[in-house]
N, C-alpha and C positions, 0 to 999 in steps of 0.2 A: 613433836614439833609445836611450836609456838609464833603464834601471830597478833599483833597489837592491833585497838582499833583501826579501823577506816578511814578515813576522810581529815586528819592531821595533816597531811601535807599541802591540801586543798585548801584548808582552815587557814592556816598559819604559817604554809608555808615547807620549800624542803630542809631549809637549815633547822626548824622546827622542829622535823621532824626527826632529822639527824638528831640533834639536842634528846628526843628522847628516844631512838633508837640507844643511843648510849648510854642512857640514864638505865633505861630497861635490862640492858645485860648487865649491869652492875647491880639492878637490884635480883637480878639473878644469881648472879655470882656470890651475892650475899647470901644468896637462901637454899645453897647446896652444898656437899661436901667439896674438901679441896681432891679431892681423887675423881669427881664429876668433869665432864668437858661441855662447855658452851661454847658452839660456834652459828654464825649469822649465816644462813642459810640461801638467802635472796631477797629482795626488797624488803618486806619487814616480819621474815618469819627468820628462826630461832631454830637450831636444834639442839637439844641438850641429852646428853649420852648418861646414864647413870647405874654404872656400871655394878656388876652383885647385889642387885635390889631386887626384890619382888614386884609384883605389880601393883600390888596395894602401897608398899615402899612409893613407889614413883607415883601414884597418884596422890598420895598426902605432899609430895615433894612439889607436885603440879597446882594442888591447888593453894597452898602456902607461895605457891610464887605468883598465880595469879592473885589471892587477896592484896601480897603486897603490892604487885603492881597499881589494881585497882584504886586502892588506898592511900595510893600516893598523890600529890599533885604538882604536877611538872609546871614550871616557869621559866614564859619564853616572854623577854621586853615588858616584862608586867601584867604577862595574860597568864593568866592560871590555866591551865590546861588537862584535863585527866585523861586516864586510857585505860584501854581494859584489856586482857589476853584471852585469847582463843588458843586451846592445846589439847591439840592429838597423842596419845600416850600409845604405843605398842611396846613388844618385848619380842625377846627372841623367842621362835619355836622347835623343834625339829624338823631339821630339812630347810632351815633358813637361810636367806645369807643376808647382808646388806640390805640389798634393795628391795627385796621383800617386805622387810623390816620396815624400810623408810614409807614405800607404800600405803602400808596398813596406816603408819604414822599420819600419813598424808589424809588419806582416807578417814579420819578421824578428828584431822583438824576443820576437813573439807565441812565434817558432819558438825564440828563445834558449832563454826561458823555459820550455818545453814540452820540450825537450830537455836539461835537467837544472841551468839556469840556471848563472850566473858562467861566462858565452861570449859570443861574440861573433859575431854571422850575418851574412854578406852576402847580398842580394837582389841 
């Protein structure tokens, strides 16, 4: 799971923040395989499925997607704007299913976040 900073919508606004909600899964979508699925998960978190990978696989995939984020710089009416991501990594185990899955994921992003955000946790 994956979550952008904070307070952009407060900042600059919600179109703003759409503007880089959108920006952000594109540069997503840039920096996985085309077999990977990105789907928006709720207000501004992210899940991204990355299917026959390891775990180490998906965390070089996570933090290549947070530099790029970080490294971007978004522009809304001529303000420059940056963002950082926060992302929860799980994998399946045995005896899993789904929502197990998403949990830990959760649980991960929870801990990103909590732990001084723009990182990346494995559970």
């Amino acid at each position: 799971m994956l979550t952008i900073s904070r307070g952009i919508n407060d900042s600059y606004g919600h179109l703003a923040g759409d503007m880089i909600l959108k920006s952000v899964a594109e540069i997503c979508s840039n920096q996985v395989r085309k077999s990977d699925l990105i789907g928006r998960f709720g207000g501004d978190e992210f899940v991204i499925i990355l299917p026959n990978n390891t775990i180490q696989d998906a965390q070089i995939a996570a933090e290549r997607i947070r530099n790029a984020i970080a490294e971007n710089t978004f522009s809304y009416h001529g303000n420059a704007i940056s963002a950082t991501a926060s992302i929860g990594l799980a994998t399946f185990c045995d005896g899993d299913d789904i929502s197990s899955v998403f949990e830990r994921a959760d649980k991960a992003l929870l801990t990103a976040k909590q732990s001084g955000r723009n990182r990346v946790v494995v559970i």
